[in-house]
Each structure stands twice: as structure tokens, then as C-alpha cells.
N, C-alpha and C positions, 0 to 999 in steps of 0.2 A: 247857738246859745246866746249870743248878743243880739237876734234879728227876731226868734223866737218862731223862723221861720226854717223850714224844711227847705231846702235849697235843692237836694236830691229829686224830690218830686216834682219842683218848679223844671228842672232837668228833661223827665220823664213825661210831662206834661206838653212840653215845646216841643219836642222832638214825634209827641203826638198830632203834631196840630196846633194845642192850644195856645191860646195869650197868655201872655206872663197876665200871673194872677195879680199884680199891684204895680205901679207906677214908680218910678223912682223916689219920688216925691211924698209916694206913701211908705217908705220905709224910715223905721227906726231902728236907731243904736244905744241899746243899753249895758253898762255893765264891761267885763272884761272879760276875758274866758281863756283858757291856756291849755292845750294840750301836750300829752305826754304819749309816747308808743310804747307800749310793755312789748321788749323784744326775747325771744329767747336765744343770748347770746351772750359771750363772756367778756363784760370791758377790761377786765386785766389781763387778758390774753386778743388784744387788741381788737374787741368786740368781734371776734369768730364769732361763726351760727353755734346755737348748740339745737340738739336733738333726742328726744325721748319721750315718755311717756309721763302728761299732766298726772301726775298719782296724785296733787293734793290742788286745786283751784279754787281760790277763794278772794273774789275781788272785794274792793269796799262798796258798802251798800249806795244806793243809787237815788236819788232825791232831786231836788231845785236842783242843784248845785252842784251834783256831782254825776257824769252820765261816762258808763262803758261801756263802748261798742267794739263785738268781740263775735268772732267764728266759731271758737273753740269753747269746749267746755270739758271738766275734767275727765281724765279718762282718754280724751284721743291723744294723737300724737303728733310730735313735732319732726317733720319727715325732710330730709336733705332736699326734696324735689319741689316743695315751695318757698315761699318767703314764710320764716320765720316771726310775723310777728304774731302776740299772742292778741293784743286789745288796743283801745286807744280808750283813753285814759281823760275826759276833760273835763276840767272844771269853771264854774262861774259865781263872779260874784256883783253885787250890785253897781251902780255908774257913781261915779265920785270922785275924787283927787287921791283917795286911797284905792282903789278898785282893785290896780291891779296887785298890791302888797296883802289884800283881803282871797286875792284870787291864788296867790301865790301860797299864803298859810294854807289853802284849802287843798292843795296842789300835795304838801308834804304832809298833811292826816293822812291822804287819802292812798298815798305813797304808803305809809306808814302801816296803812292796813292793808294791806294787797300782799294775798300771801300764795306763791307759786314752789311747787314742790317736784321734782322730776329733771328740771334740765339749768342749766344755769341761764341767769335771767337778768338786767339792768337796773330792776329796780330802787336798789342800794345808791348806785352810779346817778339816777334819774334825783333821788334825794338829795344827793349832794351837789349835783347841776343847780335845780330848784333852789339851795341854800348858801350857795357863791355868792358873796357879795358881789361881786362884778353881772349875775346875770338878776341880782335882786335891782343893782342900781342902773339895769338894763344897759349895759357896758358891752352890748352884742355884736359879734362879727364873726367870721368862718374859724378865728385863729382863736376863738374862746377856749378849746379844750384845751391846747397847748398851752396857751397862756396862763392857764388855771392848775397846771398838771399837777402840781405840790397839792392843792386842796382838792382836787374831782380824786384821786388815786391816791390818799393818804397810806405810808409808813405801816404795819400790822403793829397794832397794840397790844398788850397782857389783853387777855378774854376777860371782862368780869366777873367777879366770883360767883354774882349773882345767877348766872349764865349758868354754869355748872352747881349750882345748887337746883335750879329752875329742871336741867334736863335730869337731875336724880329724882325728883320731886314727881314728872313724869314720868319716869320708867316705875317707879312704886306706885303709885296710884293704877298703872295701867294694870299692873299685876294682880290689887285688890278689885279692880272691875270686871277682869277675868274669870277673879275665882266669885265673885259675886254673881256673873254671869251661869258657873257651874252651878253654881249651888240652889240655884232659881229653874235649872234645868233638873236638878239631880233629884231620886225619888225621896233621898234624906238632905233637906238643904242645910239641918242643922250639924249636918256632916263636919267633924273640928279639918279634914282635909281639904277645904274650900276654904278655910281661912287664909290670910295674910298680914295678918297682924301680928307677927312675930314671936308669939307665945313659946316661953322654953318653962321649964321646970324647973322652979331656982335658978332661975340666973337671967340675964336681958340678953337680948338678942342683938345681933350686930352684925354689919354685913359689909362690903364695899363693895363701888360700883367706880367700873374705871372709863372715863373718856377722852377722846383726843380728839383734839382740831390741830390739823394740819403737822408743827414739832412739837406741839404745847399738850402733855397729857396728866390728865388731873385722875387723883384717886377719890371718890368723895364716901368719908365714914359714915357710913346710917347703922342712928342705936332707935330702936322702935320706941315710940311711949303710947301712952293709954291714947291720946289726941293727936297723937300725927308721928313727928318722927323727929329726931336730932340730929343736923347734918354737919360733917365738918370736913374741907377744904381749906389745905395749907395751915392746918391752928387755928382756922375761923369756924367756932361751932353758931348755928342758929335752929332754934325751933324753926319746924316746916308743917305745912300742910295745906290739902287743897282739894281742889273736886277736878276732875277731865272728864269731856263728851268725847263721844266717838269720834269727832273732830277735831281735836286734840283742842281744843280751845281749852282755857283753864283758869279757874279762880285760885288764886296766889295768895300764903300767907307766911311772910319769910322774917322773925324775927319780930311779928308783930306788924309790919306792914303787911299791905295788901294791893294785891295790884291785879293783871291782867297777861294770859300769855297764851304764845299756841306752841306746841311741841309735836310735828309731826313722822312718825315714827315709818320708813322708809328701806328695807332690808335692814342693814345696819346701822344706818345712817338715821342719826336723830337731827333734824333742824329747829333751829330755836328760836321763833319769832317775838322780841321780847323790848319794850321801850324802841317800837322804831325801827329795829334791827333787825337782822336778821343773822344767825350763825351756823354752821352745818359740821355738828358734830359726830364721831363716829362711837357707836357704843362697845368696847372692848372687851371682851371674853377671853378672858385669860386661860381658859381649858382650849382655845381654838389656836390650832400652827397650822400658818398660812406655805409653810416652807421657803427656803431659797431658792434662788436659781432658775430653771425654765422662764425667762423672762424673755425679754428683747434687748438681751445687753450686747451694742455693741449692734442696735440696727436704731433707724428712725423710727419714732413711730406715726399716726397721723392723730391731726391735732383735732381731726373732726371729720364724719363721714361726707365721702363725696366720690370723685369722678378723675380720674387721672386725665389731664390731658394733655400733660409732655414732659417728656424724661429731655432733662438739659444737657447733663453730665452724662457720660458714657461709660459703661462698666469697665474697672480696673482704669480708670482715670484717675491721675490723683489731684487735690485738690485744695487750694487754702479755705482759713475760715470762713464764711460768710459766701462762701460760692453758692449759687443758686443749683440744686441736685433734679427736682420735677418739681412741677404746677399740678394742682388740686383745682378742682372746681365745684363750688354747693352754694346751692341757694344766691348766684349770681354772683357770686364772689371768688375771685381766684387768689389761693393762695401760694406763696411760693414756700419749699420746703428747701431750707441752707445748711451747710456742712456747719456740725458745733463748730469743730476745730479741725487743723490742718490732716489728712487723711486720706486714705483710698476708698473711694466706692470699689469695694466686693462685687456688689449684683443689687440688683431691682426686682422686689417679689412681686409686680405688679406692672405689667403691658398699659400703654395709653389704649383709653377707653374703658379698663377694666375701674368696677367699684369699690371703693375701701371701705372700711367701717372706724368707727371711732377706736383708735390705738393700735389700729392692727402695724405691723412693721414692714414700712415701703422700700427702705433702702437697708443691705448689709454695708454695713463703717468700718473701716477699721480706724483708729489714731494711730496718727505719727507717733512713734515713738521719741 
């Protein structure tokens, strides 16, 4: 990006045979250029691989200035048996005394748009690297992430309310594009059963829609109107409404603003890409009981699919906390799996060599009592 030369091919060329295509002396340097690796892995769980299937990929558009080079495209998957990254991610900006603070804004747009759905991903983490003051006033060394760990791995805040207006605002509109969908198939489309504009007979229509991220569950009221709908969370009512594509992209109007978002809809799981961020909420059906119980209480489970390859601790060992129990291995990485707390290993549902899958239960625990 700063040579404006393909370096790769100069590679493949020499190794043919040829002469390097230009002289030292004919190259130039302009501009700044910074890249980033979209990985698929979790940095609050101490950047593990993660693994699944791309359901939604959608990078930022690509121009001068912004270029991603990538394997994948949506749809395939992200498999324990290679390296996990998804793209590389880089940007460039002109030569100057500001270059790289020009290259650096370009960095967190471009951040900013990059919307990955299926496995957990860096991007959020990549943003806020990019926005440290210590790596803007190039304050770089191995010990950066520690050093920064208050700002890269911020505290969890209240969710915006806007957030949860934003994912009701999607789940309605999805609804009337469905039945718009019917109605346009149907041999009566002015069928009133294809509606979803909330029509009752004397009286308004109301409804609630419940979600949760993570402990935080919001109920959000929608009373329909003739132009969109009336939402309210926590005692905040706002007019709403908007348009959604099939890629959940979406024109916003909350209260009279208007903005931009993407809402990609996931089994249950709604994610909310909105101002920069990203959120992953779950949509709640109150008619559905998930039951208690049959779980894995009272065993480990694994933190990520991979490859056992050594049981440490010995069945019916007992063991303080923080003991190391077996080693995992995925995507070049071993990790170790530790006793919560003081206990007996039971048993090991799993032989070295054998494969795990994401949560399955590797070790039976008991707690000390």
C-alpha cells in the first residue's frame, strides 16, 4: 500500500528466474498504511479460537484506501483444524506529518463497518486497540495489552436504550416484510391475513417484545400507529420506524432522528450493529421452557472445540484450585483446562487423542465440601 507495489509477485517472479523488476533507488514511499487481522476468536476469554459457521459477512467496502484480503466468504466455516483468521484488514492514507492519525481514523470506519455473524470475532477489541491513546501516540511494545487492560477490556455498561429499541424496530419490520412477501405470492394479496399493521376493531393494538443480553433483560412496549409504531423501554416512549433489506441493513427513525443500523437475525439470537458497535442479543419467547437440569453440573466443560492431548490429574485425585486437570489443543494453541475450586476429579469423559466439541463436559468435579 505505501510502494504501490505488489511485493508477492516481485516474490514469484525471482524465484522464476527473473530480476527484481526496479532498482532500490527506484522505489518510493508514500503514505502510511496499518493493518489489522480479523480473527475469529474471543478476547475476553483470553482470545481462544472460536469456530462456526460465517451466517452473516460483510466487510467494508474497498477503494484507495481501504483493501481486504480474505479466504473466506460467507457461508463457510471456521473449522478447529486451521488458523482461524477471517481477513486482513488494511488501510492507507496519504504521506504527511499527519499520515498516520489519517490512517488510523480510516482504521476505526472501517472497523466500524465490518460486520461478522456466527463465531466470535475481535473486532470490537481491534477498535479499541486502534483508539488507546498509548497506541494513537505510538507508545508500542509487547507489554501494550497489559498495560492498557483498563481501556482494551472495559467494565460492561447498561446497553443503550437505543439498542433495544433498534432490535424491536427489527423484529417488526421483519414481520411486515414476510407478510408482504406472502401477499405478493398469494392469489389474494389483498388478503387482510398478510397484514401486520396491527389493526383491531375499536381499540389499538399492543404487544411486547422481550430481550436479553447476557443479565440485562428488557421488555420493549409496541402500540402500532398508522406510520410506524410507539416504543417504550423503562418509561421511555419513542415514535419508531424504518425500512430492512434482507440483509438486515436498515434505515432508522427513532424519535425523529435518523440514522443507520444492521440487525442480523441468527436462530434466536439477534445481533446489533449500531453506532460502531456491535451487541448480541437474544430474542425471548415467553411461550418457550427451556427446562432445568440435564446440564453439565458438576463436570468441566470445553471452552472450544479441539483435541485432547494430556490428561494431567489422575481420576479420583483430589485437587486444589487452580490445578491444572488436561491440555486441549486447536488451531495451534494449547490450552490448559483448571480445577474451579478445591475437589476431586470423578472421571475424564474423554481419552488423549480423542475430539471435543465446543461445551461438550471433559472432566466429572466434585467440590469440596
Amino acid at each position: 500500500m505505501i510502494t504501490g507495489l505488489d511485493l508477492v509477485e516481485w516474490q514469484l517472479r525471482v524465484a522464476a528466474g527473473e530480476p527484481l523488476p526496479l532498482a532500490q533507488e527506484q522505489l518510493q514511499i508514500r503514505g502510511h498504511a496499518l493493518e489489522a487481522r480479523i480473527y475469529a476468536e474471543d478476547p475476553d476469554k483470553g482470545f481462544l479460537p472460536s469456530t462456526g459457521t460465517l451466517l452473516h459477512l460483510s466487510p467494508p467496502a474497498e477503494n484507495l484506501h481501504v483493501r481486504v484480503d480474505t479466504g473466506v466468504e460467507e457461508g463457510d466455516e471456521i473449522s478447529p483444524h486451521y488458523d482461524p483468521m477471517i481477513a486482513k484488514l488494511i488501510v492507507w492514507d496519504e504521506s504527511g506529518p499527519m499520515s498516520r492519525d489519517r490512517a488510523r481514523a480510516r482504521m476505526l470506519q472501517a472497523l466500524a463497518e465490518y460486520r461478522v455473524v456466527g463465531v466470535s470475532n475481535n473486532i470490537r477489541f481491534l477498535s479499541r486497540l486502534t483508539a488507546c491513546p498509548a497506541f494513537a501516540n505510538a507508545d508500542l511494545d509487547t507489554g501494550l495489552i497489559e498495560r492498557e487492560k483498563a481501556y482494551l477490556f472495559p467494565e460492561a455498561k447498561a446497553t443503550p436504550a437505543e439498542v433495544w429499541f433498534v432490535a424491536a424496530l427489527a423484529e417488526l419490520l421483519r414481520e411486515a416484510n414476510r407478510g408482504a412477501a406472502r401477499a405478493r405470492r398469494d392469489e389474494d394479496p389483498r388478503s387482510p391475513w398478510h397484514a401486520r399493521d396491527g389493526w383491531r376493531l375499536n381499540a389499538s393494538a399492543r404487544r411486547d417484545l422481550i430481550f436479553r443480553l447476557g443479565d440485562e433483560q428488557k421488555i420493549v412496549h409496541v402500540a402500532y400507529r398508522a406510520d410506524g409504531y410507539t416504543l417504550t423501554v423503562d418509561g421511555k416512549a419513542v415514535p419508531a420506524r424504518g425500512e430492512l433489506n434482507d440483509r438486515g441493513l436498515m434505515r432508522v427513525e427513532l424519535d425523529g432522528m435518523r440514522m443507520d443500523a444492521t440487525v442480523v437475525a441468527a436462530n434466536e439470537k439477534r445481533h446489533v450493529f449500531f453506532h460502531g458497535r456491535a451487541w448480541q442479543l437474544a430474542n425471548v419467547d415467553p411461550l418457550h421452557h427451556s427446562g432445568e437440569g440435564g446440564g453439565a453440573e458438576g463436570g468441566l466443560l470445553a471452552p472450544m472445540p479441539g483435541k485432547v492431548i494430556a490428561l494431567i490429574a489422575a481420576a479420583g485425585a483430589k485437587v486444589e484450585k487452580g490445578a491444572p486437570l488436561l491440555i486441549l489443543e486447536a488451531m495451534k494453541m494449547e490450552h490448559t483446562i483448571a480445577a474451579p475450586s478445591a475437589g476431586t476429579v470423578k472421571a475424564f469423559r474423554f481419552a488423549v487423542g480423542d475430539q471435543v466439541g465446543d461445551g461438550d463436559e471433559l472432566v466429572e468435579f466434585e467440590v469440596s465440601a
